[in-house]
C-alpha positions, 0 to 999 in steps of 0.5 A: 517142287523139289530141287536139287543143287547143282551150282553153289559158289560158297562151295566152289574153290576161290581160283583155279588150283592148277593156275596157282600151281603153274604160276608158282613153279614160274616163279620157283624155277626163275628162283632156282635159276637165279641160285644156279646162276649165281653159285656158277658165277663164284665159281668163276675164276673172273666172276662179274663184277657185283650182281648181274644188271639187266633183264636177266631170263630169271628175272623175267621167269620171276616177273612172269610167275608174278603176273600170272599169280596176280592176275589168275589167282588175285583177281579170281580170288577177288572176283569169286570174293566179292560175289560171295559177300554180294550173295552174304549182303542179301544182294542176289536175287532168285528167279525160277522157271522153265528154261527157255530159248536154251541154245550154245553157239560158236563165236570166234575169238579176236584173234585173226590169225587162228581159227579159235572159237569159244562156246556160248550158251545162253537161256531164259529162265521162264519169261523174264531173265537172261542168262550166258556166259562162255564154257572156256572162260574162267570167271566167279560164278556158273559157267558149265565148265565142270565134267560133265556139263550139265546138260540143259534143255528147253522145259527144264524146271530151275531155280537160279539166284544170281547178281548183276555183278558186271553192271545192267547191261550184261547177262548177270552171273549165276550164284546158286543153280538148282534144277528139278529132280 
């Protein structure tokens, strides 16, 4: 049977491009401001008395542009790393098959106060392993989150290696996805 790639994850960037952006422009316009607010403060014909104490709202851009860095593109960064050497140790394993009881679903999030919904899909590949994982949510390996998603169906030949890289007790992550031609 012949397969094509449709998922590889030592292709795919380590964490979002735009995150590490976003974080960055953060962090750089606390920067800016902080440059501004200090040029502005020797100017002044009764400048504050040393530097300013305190939160300051550049300090708080900073300390968030920060956080957002650490937690959107380290841990990505670190998440998308570990399966990556998971996959070079020979630790994955490889099923293939049929999909089977293929189906999405909308789950609502924690949040109580708004009406916010995440999809989730999930299938069998033949009869023996299970997989899902949420569309919306950014996390290392396969989540059908690229445009267009790939459209499943019960019938569907595939080849899936995959780790169980959040313990036996949740679905395991997708590495490498190959579907028939």
């Amino acid at each position: 049977m012949a397969y094509r790639i449709v998922y590889d994850i030592t292709t795919e960037p380590p964490f979002s491009v735009e995150w590490a952006c976003l974080s960055g422009a953060v962090i750089l316009l606390g920067i800016g401001w902080t440059i501004v607010q200090r040029r502005r403060d020797r100017k002044r014909t009764d400048p504050p008395a040393g530097r300013r104490t305190g939160w300051s709202t550049p300090k708080v851009l900073i300390v968030f542009g920060t956080l957002m860095a650490v937690i959107g593109v380290g841990l990505m960064g670190w998440d998308h790393w570990r399966l990556v050497k998971a996959l070079e140790r020979g630790e994955a394993r490889t099923v293939e098959g049929p999909v089977q009881s293929w189906s999405t679903e909308r789950q609502r999030t924690a949040r109580t106060d708004r009406r916010e919904y995440h999809t989730y899909e999930s299938f069998y590949i033949g009869d023996s392993i299970w997989f899902g994982y949420h569309w919306e949510v950014g996390q290392a390996g396969f989540h059908n989150a690229q445009d267009p998603r790939i459209a499943f169906s019960n019938g569907l030949l595939a080849r899936v290696t995959y780790l169980y890289a959040d313990g036996a007790d949740q679905p395991p992550r997708i590495v490498r996805l190959e579907l028939a031609e």
